[in-house]
Each structure stands twice: as structure tokens, then as C-alpha cells.
matplotlib code that plots the C-alpha trace (Angstrom):
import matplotlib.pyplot as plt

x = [-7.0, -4.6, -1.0, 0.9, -1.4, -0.8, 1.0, 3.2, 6.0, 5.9, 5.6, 8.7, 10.3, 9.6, 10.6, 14.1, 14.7, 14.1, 16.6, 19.1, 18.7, 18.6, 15.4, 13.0, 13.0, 9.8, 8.1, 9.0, 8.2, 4.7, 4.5, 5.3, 3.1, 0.0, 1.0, 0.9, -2.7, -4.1, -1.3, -0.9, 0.6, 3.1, 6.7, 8.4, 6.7, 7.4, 11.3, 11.7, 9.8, 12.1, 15.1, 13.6, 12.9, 16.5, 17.7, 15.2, 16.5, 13.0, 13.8, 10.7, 8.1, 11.1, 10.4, 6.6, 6.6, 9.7, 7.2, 4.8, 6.2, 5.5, 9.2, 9.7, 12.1, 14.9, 13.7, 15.3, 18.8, 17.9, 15.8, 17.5, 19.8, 16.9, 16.6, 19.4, 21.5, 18.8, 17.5, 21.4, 21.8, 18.6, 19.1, 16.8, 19.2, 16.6, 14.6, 18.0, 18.8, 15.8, 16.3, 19.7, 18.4, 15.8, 18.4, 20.6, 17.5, 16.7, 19.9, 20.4, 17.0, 17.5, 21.3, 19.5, 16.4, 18.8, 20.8, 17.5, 16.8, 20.0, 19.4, 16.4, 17.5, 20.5, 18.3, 16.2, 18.8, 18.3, 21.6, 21.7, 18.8, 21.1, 24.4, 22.2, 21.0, 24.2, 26.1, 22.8, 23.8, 27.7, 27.9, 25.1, 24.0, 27.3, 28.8, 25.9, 27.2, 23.9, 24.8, 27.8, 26.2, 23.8, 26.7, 28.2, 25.1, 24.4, 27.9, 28.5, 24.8, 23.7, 25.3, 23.7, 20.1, 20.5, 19.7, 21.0, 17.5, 17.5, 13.9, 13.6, 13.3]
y = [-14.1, -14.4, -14.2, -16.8, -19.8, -21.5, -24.6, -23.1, -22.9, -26.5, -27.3, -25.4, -27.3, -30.2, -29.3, -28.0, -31.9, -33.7, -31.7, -31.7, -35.4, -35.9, -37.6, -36.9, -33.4, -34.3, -34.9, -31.6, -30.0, -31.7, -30.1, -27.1, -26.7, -28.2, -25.3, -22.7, -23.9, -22.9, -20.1, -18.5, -15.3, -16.6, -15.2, -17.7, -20.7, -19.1, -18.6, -22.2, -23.6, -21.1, -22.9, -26.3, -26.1, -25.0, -28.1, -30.1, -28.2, -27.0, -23.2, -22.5, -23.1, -21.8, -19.1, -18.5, -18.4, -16.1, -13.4, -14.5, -12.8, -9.5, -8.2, -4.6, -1.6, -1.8, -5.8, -6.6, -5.5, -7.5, -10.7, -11.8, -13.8, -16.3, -16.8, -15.5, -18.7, -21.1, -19.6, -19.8, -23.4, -24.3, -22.8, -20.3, -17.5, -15.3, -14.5, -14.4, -11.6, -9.9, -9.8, -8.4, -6.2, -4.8, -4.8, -2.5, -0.4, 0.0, 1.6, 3.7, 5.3, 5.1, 6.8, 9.2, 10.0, 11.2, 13.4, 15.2, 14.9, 16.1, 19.5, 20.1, 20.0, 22.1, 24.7, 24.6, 24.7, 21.9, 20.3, 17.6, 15.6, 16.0, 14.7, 11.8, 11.0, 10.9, 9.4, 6.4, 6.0, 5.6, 3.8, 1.6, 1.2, 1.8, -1.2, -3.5, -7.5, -7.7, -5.3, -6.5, -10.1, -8.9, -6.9, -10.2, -12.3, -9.8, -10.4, -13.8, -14.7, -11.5, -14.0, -16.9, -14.8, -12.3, -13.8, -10.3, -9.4, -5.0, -5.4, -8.2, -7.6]
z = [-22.4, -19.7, -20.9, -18.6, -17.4, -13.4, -15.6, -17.8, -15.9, -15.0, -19.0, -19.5, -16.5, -18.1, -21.5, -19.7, -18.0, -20.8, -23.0, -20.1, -19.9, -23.8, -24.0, -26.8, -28.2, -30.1, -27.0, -25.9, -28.9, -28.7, -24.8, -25.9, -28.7, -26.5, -24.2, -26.8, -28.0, -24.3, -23.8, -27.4, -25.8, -22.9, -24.2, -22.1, -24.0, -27.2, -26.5, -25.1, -28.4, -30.7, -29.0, -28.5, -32.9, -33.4, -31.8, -34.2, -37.2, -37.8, -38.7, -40.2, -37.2, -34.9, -37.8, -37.3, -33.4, -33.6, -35.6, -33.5, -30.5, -32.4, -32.2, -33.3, -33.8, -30.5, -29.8, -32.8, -31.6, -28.3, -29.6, -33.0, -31.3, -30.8, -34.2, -36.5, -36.1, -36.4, -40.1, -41.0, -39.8, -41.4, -44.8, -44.5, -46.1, -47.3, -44.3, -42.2, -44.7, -44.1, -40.1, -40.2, -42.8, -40.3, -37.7, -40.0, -40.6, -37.0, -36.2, -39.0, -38.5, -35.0, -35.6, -37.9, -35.2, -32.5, -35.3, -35.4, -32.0, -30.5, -33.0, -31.4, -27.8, -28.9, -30.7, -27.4, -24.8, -23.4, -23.5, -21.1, -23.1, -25.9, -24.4, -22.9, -26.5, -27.9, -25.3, -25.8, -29.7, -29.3, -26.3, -26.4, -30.0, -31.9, -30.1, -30.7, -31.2, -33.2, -35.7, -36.0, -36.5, -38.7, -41.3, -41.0, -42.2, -45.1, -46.4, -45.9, -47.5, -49.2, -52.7, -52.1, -51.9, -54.7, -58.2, -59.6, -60.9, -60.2, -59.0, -56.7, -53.0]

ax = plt.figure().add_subplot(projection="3d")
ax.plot(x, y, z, "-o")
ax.set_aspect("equal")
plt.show()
């Protein structure tokens, strides 16, 4: 099945004039949806319903279509932005949590992968691999606003999720 169907882009068009004049967001989120029935897999739908449920303060299907999109190990630095703020505004502490938790994870393996990387360029001589690497981690993900957003979330609701049972995850 094709990803992007000849009338999606009007839907989202459509979608994008009636929030700009303030008409009914639950028309649009009814367009929307009846686009992702015959265009499950168009990204650009997705993204406009993810933002379209965030101004219905419905974090959970803004939720499911977000996982839907299938994000995964460096998207997370670049896509959580979609969703972070609307599982906060929404009450949905647990599973904003879990994002920045991934987000945490992806950089510290990805800090660690490039610690392991860079030794073996070194211990092969190949050292401009290994300046490129490093200069990639400190300039590009040290300095991440999503990691820093994601620290941020863990502290500010890492209390209101923990019940202070050792074995719960």
C-alpha cells in the first residue's frame, strides 16, 4: 500500500484552515482520522493528527498514532517534541517518563557506542573517522534541547509516577 495518497495533502490543507480559522477541531480530527483509515502509513497525516489531538487534550490517541509512526533510537532525540508536552498536559506522567527515559537511554548508549567506536579507529589508525565521531557526540548530541527536556520531565514527574515499590518498572 502506497504511503501518501493523491488527496492527502488537500485533507491536511483542510485540517490546517479550519484550525487557523478556529472552526471545529472535531471535524478535523474526524478528517484526519478518515484519512488515516485509507492512508495508515502517510507520516504527514500522522503528525497533523498528533498535533490536531493535543489541541483536543486527547493525549492518549495523540499517544497511539505517535507509536504508530514507529519512532526509534536517534528519532527520538528529533520527534519527542511531538508528543512530550501533550502526555504532560494531559496527565499522562507515566508514559512521558518512559519517553524521556528512552531519550536518556539513546544517548548514553549512543555516548557509550562512540567511546568504543573512536578506540577502534584509534587502534586502527584511522583518525579522522574518530575525530568526526567525537566531534558528532559533543557538538551535536551533547547539546541536545531534548535531552535537556527530557532530564527535566524525569525530575519534575519522576515523584508523582514512583509509588516507591523496588520492583516496579
Amino acid at each position: 500500500q502506497k504511503e501518501v495518497l493523491p488527496g492527502d495533502e488537500l485533507i491536511l490543507l483542510a485540517c490546517q484552515l479550519a484550525c487557523h480559522k478556529k472552526t471545529s477541531l472535531t471535524a478535523s480530527a474526524a478528517l484526519l482520522e478518515a484519512a488515516l483509515h485509507h492512508s495508515p502509513y502517510n507520516p504527514h497525516l500522522m503528525i497533523a493528527a498528533i498535533g490536531m489531538y493535543d489541541r483536543l487534550s486527547a493525549g492518549r490517541r495523540a499517544l497511539e498514532l505517535f507509536l504508530r509512526l514507529g519512532t526509534k533510537q536517534i528519532q527520538y532525540d528529533s520527534c519527542s517534541y511531538l508528543i512530550l508536552p501533550t502526555l504532560i498536559r494531559t496527565g499522562l506522567y507515566r508514559e512521558a517518563v518512559q519517553l524521556a527515559g528512552n531519550i536518556m537511554g539513546l544517548h548514553w548508549s549512543s555516548a557509550k557506542d562512540v567511546q568504543d567506536y573512536a578506540t577502534k579507529c584509534c587502534e586502527t589508525g584511522v583518525l579522522s573517522r574518530c575525530q568526526e565521531m567525537i566531534t558528532w557526540q559533543r557538538q551535536r548530541m551533547t547539546n541536545s534541547l531534548q535531552l535537556l527536556a527530557a532530564k527535566s520531565t524525569v525530575m519534575d514527574l519522576a515523584s508523582l509516577v514512583h509509588s516507591g515499590e523496588p520492583d516496579e518498572r
